[in-house]
C-alpha positions as CSV (number, residue, x, y, z in Angstrom):
1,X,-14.8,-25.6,20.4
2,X,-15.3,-29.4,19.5
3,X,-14.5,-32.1,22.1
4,X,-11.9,-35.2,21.2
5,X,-10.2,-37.6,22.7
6,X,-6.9,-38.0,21.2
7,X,-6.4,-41.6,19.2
8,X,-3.0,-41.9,21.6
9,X,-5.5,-42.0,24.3
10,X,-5.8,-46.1,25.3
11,X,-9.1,-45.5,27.1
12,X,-11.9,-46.7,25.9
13,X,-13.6,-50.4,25.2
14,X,-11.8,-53.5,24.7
15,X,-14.0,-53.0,21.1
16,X,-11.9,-49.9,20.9
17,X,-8.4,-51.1,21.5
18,X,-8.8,-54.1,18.8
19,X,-9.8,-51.6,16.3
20,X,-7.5,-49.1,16.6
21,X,-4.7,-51.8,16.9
22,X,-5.7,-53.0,13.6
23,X,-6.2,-49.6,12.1
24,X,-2.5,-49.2,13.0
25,X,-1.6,-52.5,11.7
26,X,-3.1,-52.3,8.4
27,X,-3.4,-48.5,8.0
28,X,-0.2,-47.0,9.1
29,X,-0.5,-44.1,6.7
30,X,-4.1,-43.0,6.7
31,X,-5.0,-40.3,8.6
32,X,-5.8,-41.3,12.0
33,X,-9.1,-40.9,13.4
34,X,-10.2,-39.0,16.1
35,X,-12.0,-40.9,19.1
36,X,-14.7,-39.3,21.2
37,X,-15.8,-36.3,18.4
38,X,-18.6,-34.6,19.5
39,X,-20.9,-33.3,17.4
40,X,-24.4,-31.9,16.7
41,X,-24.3,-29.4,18.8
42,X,-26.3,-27.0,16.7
43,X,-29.1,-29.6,16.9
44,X,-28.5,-29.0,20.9
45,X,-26.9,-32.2,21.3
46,X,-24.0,-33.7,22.3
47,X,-23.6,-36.8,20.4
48,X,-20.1,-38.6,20.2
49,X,-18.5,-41.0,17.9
50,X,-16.3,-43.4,19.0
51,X,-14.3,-42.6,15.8
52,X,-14.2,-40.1,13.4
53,X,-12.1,-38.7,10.5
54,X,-13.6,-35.0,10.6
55,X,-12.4,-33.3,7.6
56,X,-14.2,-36.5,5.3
57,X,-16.9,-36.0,7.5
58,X,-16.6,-39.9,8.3
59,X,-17.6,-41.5,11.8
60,X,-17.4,-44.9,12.9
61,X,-19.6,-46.7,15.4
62,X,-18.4,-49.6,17.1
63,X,-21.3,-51.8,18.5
64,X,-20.5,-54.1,21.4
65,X,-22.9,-56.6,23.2
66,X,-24.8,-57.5,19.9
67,X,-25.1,-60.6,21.2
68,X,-25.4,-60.1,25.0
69,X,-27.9,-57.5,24.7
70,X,-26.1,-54.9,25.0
71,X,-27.3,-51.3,25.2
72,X,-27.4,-50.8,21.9
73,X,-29.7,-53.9,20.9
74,X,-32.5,-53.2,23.3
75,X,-35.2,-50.8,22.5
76,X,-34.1,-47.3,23.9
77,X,-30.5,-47.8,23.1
78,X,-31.1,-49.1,19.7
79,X,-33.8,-45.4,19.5
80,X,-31.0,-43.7,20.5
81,X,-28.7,-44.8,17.8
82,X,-31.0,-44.2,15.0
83,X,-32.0,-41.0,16.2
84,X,-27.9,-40.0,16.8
85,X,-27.7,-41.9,12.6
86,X,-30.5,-40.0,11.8
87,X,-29.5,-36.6,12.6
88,X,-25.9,-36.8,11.2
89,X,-27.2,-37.8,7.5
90,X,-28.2,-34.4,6.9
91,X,-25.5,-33.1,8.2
92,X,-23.1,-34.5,6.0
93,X,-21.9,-37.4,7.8
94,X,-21.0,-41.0,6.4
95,X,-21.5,-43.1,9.3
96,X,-19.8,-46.9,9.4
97,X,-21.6,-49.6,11.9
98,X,-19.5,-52.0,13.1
99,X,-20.4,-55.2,15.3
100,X,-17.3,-56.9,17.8
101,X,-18.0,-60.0,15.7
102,X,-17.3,-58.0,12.3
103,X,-14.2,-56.8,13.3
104,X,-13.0,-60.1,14.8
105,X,-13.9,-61.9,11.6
106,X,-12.5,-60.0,8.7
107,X,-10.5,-56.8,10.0
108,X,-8.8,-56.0,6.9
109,X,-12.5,-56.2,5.4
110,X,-13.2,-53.3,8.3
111,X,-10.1,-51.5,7.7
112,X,-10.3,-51.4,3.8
113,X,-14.1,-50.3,4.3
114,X,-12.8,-47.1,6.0
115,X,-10.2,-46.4,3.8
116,X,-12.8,-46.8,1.5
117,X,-15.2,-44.0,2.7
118,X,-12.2,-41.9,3.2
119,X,-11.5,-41.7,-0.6
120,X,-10.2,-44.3,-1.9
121,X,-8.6,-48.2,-0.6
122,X,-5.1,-48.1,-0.4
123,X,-2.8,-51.2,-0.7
124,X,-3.5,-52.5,3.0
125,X,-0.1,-54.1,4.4
């Protein structure tokens, strides 16, 4: 059995709550992704994403303290992430990186970028 988090859930990072709000905003049709996906367990690993869209086999990572030196700038964190990228390629998966500063600056740039890797940009209200 796969382990979510429901989108409805309003847990998560302040990182997480900005993009959803915008995915909502922009993308009220699109299928809504699914936060806290686990996957790679047949690789014995429990790897999540803080979004995903699991039928286009889509994940977004959203990557906070880029500029505090966050977790996932310093060396093991950073390891981490590649090896987590890394596996998921063959697997099938498309994965999206997203800095705090990326979304902040251009989120319908964000937004149409997952609709995008979803299958095609759809008038973004």
């Amino acid at each position: 059995m796969t382990e979510t988090r429901e989108t409805y859930d309003v847990g998560g990072s302040d990182l997480e709550r900005a993009f959803l709000t915008h995915w909502r905003a922009l993308a009220p049709d699109a299928p809504q992704p699914v936060r806290e996906h686990c996957f790679a367990r047949e690789l014995g690993r429990r790897w999540r994403w803080d979004f995903c869209w699991p039928p286009q086999m889509v994940a977004l990572e959203l990557e906070g303290g880029t500029w505090s030196a966050g977790r996932h700038v310093r060396g093991r964190g950073f390891r981490g992430d590649c090896e987590k990228q890394n596996a998921a390629t063959p697997l099938g998966w498309r994965v999206l990186r997203v800095t705090s500063d990326m979304l902040a600056d251009d989120p319908v740039g964000i937004v149409g970028m997952v609709l995008d890797a979803l299958g095609g940009r759809r008038c973004l209200s």
